[in-house]
Structures are given as structure tokens and as C-alpha cells.
C-alpha positions as CSV (number, residue, x, y, z in Angstrom):
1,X,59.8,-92.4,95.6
2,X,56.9,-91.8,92.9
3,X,56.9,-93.6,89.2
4,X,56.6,-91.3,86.6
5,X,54.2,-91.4,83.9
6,X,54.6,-91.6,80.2
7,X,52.5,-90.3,77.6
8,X,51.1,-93.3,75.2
9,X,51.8,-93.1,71.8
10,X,50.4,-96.0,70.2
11,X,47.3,-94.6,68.8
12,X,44.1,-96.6,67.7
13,X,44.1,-100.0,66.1
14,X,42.7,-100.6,62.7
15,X,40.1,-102.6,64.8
16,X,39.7,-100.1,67.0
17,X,39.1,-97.3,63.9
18,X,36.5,-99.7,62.2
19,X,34.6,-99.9,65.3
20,X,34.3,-96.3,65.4
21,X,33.7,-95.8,61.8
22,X,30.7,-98.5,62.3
23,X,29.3,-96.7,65.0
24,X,29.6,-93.6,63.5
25,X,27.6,-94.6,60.2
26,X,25.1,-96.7,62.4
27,X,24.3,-92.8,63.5
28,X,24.9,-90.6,60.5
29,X,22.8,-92.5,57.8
30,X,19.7,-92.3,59.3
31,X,20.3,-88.6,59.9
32,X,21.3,-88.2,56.4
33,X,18.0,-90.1,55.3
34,X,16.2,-87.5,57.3
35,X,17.8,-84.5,55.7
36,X,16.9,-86.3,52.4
37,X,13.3,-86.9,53.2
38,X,13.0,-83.2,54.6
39,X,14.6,-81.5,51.7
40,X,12.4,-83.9,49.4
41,X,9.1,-82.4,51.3
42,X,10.0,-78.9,51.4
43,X,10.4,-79.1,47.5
44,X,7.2,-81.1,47.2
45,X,5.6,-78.4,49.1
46,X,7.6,-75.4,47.6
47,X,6.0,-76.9,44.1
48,X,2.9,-77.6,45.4
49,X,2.6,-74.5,46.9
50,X,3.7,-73.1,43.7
51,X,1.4,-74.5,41.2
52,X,-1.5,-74.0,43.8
53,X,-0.9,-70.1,43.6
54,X,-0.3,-70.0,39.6
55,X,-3.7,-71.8,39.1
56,X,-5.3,-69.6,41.6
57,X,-4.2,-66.9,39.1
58,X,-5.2,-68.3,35.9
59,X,-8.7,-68.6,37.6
60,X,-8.7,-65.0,38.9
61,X,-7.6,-63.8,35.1
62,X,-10.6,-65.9,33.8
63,X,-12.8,-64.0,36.4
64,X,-11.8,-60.5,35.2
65,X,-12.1,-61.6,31.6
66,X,-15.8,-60.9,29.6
67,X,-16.7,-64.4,28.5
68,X,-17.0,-63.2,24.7
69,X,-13.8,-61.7,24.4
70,X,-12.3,-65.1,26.2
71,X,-14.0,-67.4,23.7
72,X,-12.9,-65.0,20.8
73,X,-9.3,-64.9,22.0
74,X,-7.7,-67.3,24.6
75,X,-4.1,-65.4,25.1
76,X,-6.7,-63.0,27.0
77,X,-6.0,-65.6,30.0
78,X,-2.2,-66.0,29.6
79,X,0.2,-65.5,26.3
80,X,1.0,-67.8,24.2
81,X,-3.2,-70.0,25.2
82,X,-4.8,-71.7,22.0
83,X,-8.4,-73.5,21.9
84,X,-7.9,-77.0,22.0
85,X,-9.4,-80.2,20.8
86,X,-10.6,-83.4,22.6
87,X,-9.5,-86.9,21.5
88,X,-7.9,-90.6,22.4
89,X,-5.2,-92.2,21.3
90,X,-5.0,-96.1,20.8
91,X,-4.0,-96.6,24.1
92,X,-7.1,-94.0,25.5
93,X,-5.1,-91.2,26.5
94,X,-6.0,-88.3,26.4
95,X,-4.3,-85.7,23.3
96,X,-5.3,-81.9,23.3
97,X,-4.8,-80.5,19.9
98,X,-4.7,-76.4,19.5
99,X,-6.7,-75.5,16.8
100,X,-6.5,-71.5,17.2
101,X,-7.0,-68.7,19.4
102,X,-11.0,-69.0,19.1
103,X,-13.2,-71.1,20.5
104,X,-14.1,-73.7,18.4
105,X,-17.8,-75.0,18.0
106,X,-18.9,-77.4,20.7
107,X,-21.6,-79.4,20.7
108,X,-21.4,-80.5,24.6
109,X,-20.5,-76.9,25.5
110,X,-16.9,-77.6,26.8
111,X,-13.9,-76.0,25.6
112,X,-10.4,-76.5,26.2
113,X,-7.6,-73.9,26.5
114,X,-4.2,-75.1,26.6
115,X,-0.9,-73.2,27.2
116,X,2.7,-75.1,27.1
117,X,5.4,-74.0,29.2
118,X,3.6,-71.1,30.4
119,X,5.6,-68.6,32.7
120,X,3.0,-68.7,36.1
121,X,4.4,-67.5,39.1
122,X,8.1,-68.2,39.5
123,X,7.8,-71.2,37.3
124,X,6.5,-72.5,34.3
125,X,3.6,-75.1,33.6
126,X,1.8,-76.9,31.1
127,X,-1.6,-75.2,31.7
128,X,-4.7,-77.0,31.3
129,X,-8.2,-75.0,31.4
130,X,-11.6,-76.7,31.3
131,X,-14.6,-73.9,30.4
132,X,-17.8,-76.1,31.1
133,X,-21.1,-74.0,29.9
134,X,-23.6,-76.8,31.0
135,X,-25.4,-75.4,33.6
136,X,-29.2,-74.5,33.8
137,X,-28.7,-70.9,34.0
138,X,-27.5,-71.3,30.3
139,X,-31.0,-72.6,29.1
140,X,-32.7,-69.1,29.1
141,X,-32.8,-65.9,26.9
142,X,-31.6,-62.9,28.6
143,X,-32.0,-59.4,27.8
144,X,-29.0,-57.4,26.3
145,X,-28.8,-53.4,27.0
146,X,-28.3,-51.8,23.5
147,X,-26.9,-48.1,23.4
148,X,-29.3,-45.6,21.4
149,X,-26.4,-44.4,19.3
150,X,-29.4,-42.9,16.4
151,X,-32.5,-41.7,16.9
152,X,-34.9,-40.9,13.8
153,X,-38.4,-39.6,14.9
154,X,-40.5,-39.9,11.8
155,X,-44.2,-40.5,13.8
156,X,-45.5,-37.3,11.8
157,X,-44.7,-38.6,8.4
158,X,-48.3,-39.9,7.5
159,X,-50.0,-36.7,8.9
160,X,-47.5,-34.7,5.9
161,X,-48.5,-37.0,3.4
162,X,-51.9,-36.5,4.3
163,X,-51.8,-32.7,4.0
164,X,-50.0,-33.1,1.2
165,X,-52.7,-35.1,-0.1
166,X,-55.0,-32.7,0.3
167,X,-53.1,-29.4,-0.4
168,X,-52.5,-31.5,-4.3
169,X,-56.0,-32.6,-5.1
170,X,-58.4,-31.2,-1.8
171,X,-59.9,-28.7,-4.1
172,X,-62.0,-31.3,-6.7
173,X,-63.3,-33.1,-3.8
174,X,-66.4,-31.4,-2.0
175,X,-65.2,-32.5,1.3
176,X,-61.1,-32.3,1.2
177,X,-61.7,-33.5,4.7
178,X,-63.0,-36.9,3.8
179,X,-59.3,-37.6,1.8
180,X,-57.0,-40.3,3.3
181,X,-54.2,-42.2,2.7
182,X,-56.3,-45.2,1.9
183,X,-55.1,-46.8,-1.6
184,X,-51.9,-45.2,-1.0
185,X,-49.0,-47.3,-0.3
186,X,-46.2,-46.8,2.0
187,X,-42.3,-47.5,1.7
188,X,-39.6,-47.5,4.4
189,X,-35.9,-47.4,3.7
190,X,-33.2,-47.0,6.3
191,X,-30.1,-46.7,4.7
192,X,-26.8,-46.6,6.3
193,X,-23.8,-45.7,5.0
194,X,-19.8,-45.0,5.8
195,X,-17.4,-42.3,5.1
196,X,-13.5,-41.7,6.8
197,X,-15.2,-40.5,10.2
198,X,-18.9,-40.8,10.1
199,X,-21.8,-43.3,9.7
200,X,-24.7,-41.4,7.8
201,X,-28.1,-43.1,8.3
202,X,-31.3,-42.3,6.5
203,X,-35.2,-43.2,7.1
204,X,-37.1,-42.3,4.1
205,X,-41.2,-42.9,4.1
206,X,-42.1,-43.5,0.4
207,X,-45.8,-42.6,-0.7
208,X,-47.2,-43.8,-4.0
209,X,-50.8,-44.5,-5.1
210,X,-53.3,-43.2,-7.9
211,X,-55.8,-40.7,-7.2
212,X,-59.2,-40.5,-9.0
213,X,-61.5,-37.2,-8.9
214,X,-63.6,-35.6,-11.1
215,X,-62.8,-32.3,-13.1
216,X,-64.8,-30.5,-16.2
217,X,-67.0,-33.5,-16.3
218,X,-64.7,-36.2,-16.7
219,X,-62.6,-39.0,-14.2
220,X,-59.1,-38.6,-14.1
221,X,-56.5,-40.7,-12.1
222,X,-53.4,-39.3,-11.6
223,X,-50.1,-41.3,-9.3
224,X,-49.7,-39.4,-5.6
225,X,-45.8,-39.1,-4.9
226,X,-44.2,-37.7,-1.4
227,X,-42.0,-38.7,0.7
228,X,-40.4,-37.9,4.3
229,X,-36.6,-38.2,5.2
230,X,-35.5,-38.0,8.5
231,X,-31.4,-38.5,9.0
232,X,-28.8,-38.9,11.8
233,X,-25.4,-39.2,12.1
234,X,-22.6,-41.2,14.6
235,X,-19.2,-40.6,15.1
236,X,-17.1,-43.8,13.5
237,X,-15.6,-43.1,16.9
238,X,-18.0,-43.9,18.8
239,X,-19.2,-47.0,16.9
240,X,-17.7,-50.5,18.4
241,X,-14.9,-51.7,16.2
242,X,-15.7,-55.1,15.1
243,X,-18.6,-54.8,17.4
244,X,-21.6,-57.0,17.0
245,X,-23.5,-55.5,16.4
246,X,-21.0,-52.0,15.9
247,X,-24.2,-49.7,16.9
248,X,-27.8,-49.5,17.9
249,X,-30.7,-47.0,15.3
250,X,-33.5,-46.5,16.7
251,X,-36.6,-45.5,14.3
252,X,-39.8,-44.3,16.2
253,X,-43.0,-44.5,14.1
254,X,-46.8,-45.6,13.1
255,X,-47.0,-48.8,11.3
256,X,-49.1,-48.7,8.6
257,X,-51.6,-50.7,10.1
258,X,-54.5,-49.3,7.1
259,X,-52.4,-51.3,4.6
260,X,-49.2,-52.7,5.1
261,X,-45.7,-52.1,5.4
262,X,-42.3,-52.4,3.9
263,X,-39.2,-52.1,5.4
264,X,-35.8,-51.9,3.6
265,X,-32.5,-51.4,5.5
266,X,-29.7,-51.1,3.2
267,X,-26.5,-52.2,4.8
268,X,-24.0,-49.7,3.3
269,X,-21.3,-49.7,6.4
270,X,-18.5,-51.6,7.3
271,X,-20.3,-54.3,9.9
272,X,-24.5,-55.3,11.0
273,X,-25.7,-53.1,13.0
274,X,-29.2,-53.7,15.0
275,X,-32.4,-51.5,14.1
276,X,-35.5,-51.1,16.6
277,X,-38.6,-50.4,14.7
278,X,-40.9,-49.1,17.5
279,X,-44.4,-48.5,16.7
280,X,-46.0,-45.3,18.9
281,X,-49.5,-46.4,17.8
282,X,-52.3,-46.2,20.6
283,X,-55.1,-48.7,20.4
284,X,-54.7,-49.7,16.1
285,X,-57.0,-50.6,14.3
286,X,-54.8,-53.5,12.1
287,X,-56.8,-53.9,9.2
288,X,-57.8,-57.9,7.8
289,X,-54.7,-57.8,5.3
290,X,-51.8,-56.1,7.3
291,X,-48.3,-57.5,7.0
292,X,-45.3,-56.2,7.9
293,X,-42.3,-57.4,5.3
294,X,-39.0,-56.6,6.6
295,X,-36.3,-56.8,4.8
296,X,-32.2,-56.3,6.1
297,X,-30.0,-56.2,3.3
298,X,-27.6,-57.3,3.9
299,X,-26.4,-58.8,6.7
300,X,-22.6,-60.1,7.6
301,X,-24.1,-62.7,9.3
302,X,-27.8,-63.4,8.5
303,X,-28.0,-66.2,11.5
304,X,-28.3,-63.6,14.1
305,X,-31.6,-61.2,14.8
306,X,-31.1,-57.9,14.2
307,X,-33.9,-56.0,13.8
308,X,-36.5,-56.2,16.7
309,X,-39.9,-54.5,16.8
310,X,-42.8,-53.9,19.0
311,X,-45.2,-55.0,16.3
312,X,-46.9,-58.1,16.8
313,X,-45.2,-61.3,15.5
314,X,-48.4,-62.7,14.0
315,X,-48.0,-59.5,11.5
316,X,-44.6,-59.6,11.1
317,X,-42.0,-61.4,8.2
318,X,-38.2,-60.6,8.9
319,X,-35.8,-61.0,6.2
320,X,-31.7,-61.5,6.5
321,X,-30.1,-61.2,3.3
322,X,-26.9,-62.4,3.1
323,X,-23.9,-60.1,1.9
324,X,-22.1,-62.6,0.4
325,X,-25.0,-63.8,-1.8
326,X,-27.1,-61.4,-2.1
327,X,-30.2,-63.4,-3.5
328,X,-30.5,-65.7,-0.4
329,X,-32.0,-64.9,2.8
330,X,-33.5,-66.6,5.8
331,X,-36.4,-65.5,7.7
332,X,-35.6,-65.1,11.1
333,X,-38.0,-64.7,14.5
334,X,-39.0,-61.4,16.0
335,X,-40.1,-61.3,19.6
336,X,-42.6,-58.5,19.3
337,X,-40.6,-56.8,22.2
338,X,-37.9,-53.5,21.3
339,X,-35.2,-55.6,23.2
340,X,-32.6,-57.8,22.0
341,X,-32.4,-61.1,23.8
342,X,-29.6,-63.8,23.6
343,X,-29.3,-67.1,24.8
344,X,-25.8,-66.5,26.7
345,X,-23.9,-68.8,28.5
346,X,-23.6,-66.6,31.5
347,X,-22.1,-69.2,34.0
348,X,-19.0,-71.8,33.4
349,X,-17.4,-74.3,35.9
350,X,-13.8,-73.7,35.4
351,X,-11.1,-75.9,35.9
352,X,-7.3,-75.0,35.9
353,X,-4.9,-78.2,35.8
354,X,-0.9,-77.7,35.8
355,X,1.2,-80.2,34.6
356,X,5.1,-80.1,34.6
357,X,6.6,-78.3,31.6
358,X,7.1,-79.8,28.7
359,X,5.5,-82.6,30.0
360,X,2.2,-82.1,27.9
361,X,-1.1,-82.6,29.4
362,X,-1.4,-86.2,30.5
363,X,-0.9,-88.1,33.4
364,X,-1.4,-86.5,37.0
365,X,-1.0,-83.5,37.3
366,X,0.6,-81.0,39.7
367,X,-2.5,-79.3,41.0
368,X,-6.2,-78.7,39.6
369,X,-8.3,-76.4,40.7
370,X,-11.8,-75.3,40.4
371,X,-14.2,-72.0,40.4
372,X,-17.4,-71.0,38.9
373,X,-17.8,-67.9,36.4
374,X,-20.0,-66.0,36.2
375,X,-21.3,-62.7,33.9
């Protein structure tokens, strides 16, 4: 006959349930520690990945940005950028201190542009921009295009005096042909002014000198007078707001290479403007004495060239009046070439460094990296 069985019912020991509960965390700890690790690295690399693609960015916006308008306004990189200042604390760290939306003045052409807690990608940074100007490429003067927004011909001014000359007092000279404009003085003004929609600009050629001839037997000397105006006109439209220099006037003409010249350009309009004086002359004859005295009055900022001539520099004196003080001027260079040329930093090594937010700019931070620009 078969024994039955019976079905156990006495469950697991405490020993027994400790055992397993060992061996169980002998295997699940280490598991867990992986998870850990794994979910630490995928954030590490979510970040990195993260700040590596925001700074790629900022660099791409400094690209498609004109370096003037950067250095004149840093929230053209990102909103809420400010120019910053260099120092050390006690302790030598570094502190970045904004001091305004434009560039300040550097003397070891680097600026700083920092931006706290700006939104980049899907997260914010502390961003931290290095615009380095020393490169050789910065050392030379370039040549800047200039728009020819006026145009006053005035070459046949001296040939109208000169027939006015002679239509006045050619009949007491035996030979009217033999009359010139020698002892007769000459006097350039370009004025430019501004009304609601229009700047109005002027080139007068101012002839003055005394005359002597003979009539009934007795020498008289009478004062010549004529003058030439030659005008043009741009819509304020057109003109660059702000724009330095706001417009380009072109005066074609002869110098007056018999005697001397004078050049006046009254600044009547709302910002400096640049004026080419180009001399047609073929083959002069420049007498012993000839100067050429220009004079800009007056000037928003009389630092910068704006007037530039073909005339030769030896001949040539080039007065900036100030606008604020009106008696003080500086003599500035001329080239002796109708082109303006500037000595632009053209090419910056850029360097974009994101930092945690609100964790300022010091320490390590998450990413840096670096480009070259170019303009």
C-alpha cells in the first residue's frame, strides 16, 4: 500500500530569509550603483552636450554680427550681454564687472562680454565671451568704400572768373588776352545744412582781388568780386542714421595751384560727414608759395579724418574744429589719396565659456569654445 504525501507548511526560517535577503543585496547594489553611474553620465553628457551646442551658437551669432555694431552694442550677441571689465580679488580670482552695452576702451585689445543666466538652447548659462583683436592683420590701414551720395562739379569755376575778369575790365587793357587771375584770391566754402527731409549742400568759389589799369590818363584800382555756386541735395532718407560718417560729398575741382587755397566746410547738419576734395589738374605747375588750408568746422568728433584729398600732403594743412568748442582744433593727417583708410581690427580670436547659472564666471566652466572672426 502507498504512503501519502502531505504538503509542508512550515515556511522559511528567519535564518533562512536573512540568507536570501543577503544574497539578494550582494546582487542588487552593485546593479543599483550601475544605474546610478549611468544615469549620472547620461546627464553629464546631456549637459555637455548642451552647453557644447549653446556656445556653438553664441559663436555663430558673433559671426553674422558686423564687428562695429558688436562693439557698439553687445545684446547684438544675445539679450540681456553688457561689456565687462577685468580684475582680481584678494584671493586672485577672477571678477568681470559690466560696465555698459559698449565696448569699453582697451589698451591690450581684449574685451569681455558677459551675459548671466542667459536662455541658450534648452537651458540657461552664465555666458562668458573673450573678443581678442591682437593679431597682425590688425596692424595695417585698410581701405573703406565710401558711397558718392553728392556730387558738385565746379572744375569750370576759374575759367568764369576769368571771363568775367575780362568781360569787367578787358577793354582798358590793350591785350584783354594777357588778363589772369594772378593777384586774385580764391575762397571755397562747402556748406551743409538740414531741413525735415533733406540735407542741402553748397560749394561756393569766392573771387576777390584789386585790379589796376589805366583810364583818361590816370591809375585806378578797383576790388574784383565773382563767385560760382554749385549745389546738391540728399534725401535725409538716404543718409545713415547715426552713421559715421552719415554721408559721403564729393567736390571735383582745380586747386589753385597759382596762389593758394582755402577751404571752409561749415557743418550745419545733424552728424560729420566725409568730404573728397579731388583735384582734376593735369601736370600743375604748383607755384613756390602754394598751401592748401583746410578747415572742417566743425566736427562731432575732430579725432577722426574726414576730409581726404588727392593734393599732395607736403601742400596740404587740415583743420578739425571742434563743435563743442568751437575755437579749438587739431590738425589732422591727409594721405594725398581720395580714399578713406582705417586701421580696423578686422580679425578676433573668440572665445565662448559657459558657466552654470547663477554661478557667475569663475571656476571651471561647463564648456569653452573657440573660433576666429573675421570681416
Amino acid at each position: 500500500m502507498g504512503k501519502s504525501i502531505r504538503g509542508d507548511n512550515r515556511g522559511l526560517t528567519l535564518v533562512e530569509l536573512l540568507i536570501g535577503i543577503t544574497i539578494l543585496a550582494i546582487i542588487v547594489v552593485p546593479l543599483l550603483a550601475v544605474f546610478a553611474s549611468g544615469a549620472n553620465t547620461a546627464w553629464k553628457s546631456h549637459t555637455y552636450s548642451d552647453a557644447t551646442q549653446a556656445a556653438q551658437n553664441l559663436a555663430e551669432q558673433i559671426q553674422a554680427v558686423d564687428i562695429d555694431d558688436l562693439l557698439a552694442n553687445a545684446g547684438k550677441i544675445c539679450g540681456g550681454a553688457e561689456f565687462c571689465t577685468k580684475s582680481t580679488d584678494s584671493s586672485g580670482n577672477m571678477i568681470y564687472t559690466p560696465c555698459g552695452t559698449a565696448a569699453p576702451s582697451s589698451a591690450d585689445n581684449i574685451y569681455y562680454v558677459c551675459a548671466g543666466s542667459a536662455p541658450l538652447g534648452t537651458s540657461d548659462y552664465d555666458a562668458l565671451i573673450t573678443l581678442d583683436a591682437n593679431s597682425p592683420v590688425n596692424g595695417t590701414d585698410v581701405s573703406v568704400s565710401n558711397r558718392m551720395d553728392a556730387l558738385i562739379g565746379m572744375t569750370g569755376a576759374d575759367s568764369s572768373a576769368l571771363t568775367d575778369l575780362k568781360t569787367q575790365y578787358g577793354g582798358y587793357f590793350s591785350d584783354p588776352g594777357s588778363l589772369t587771375l594772378s593777384g586774385i584770391s580764391r575762397n571755397v566754402s562747402i556748406t551743409v545744412t538740414r531741413d525735415s527731409n533733406y540735407y542741402d549742400i553748397s560749394a561756393v568759389f569766392s573771387y576777390s582781388g584789386p585790379v589796376t589799369y589805366t583810364r583818361l590818363s590816370k591809375t585806378v584800382t578797383e576790388e574784383f568780386d565773382y563767385s560760382d555756386t554749385g549745389t546738391s541735395r540728399i534725401s535725409a532718407a538716404d543718409a545713415v542714421p547715426n552713421g559715421k560718417p552719415i554721408f559721403s560729398v564729393y567736390l571735383l575741382f582745380n586747386a589753385y595751384y597759382s596762389d593758394k587755397d582755402t577751404i571752409t566746410i561749415n557743418n550745419l547738419a545733424d552728424g560729420d560727414f566725409n568730404v573728397f576734395l579731388a583735384d582734376v589738374t593735369d601736370s600743375p605747375t604748383v607755384s613756390a608759395g602754394y598751401t592748401a588750408m583746410i578747415m572742417y568746422r566743425s566736427q562731432y568728433d575732430n579725432t577722426v579724418p574726414r576730409v581726404f584729398t588727392n593734393i599732395a600732403p607736403a601742400y596740404t594743412v587740415y583743420r578739425a574744429f571742434d563743435r563743442s568748442n568751437p575755437a579749438f582744433y587739431k590738425t589732422l593727417p591727409v594721405s594725398g589719396k581720395l580714399v578713406e583708410t582705417k586701421d580696423l581690427k578686422r580679425k578676433f580670436s573668440v572665445t565662448v565659456s559657459l558657466f552654470k547659472s547663477g554661478g557667475g564666471f569663475t571656476g571651471k566652466p561647463i564648456t569653452s569654445f573657440d573660433s576666429s572672426k573675421l570681416d
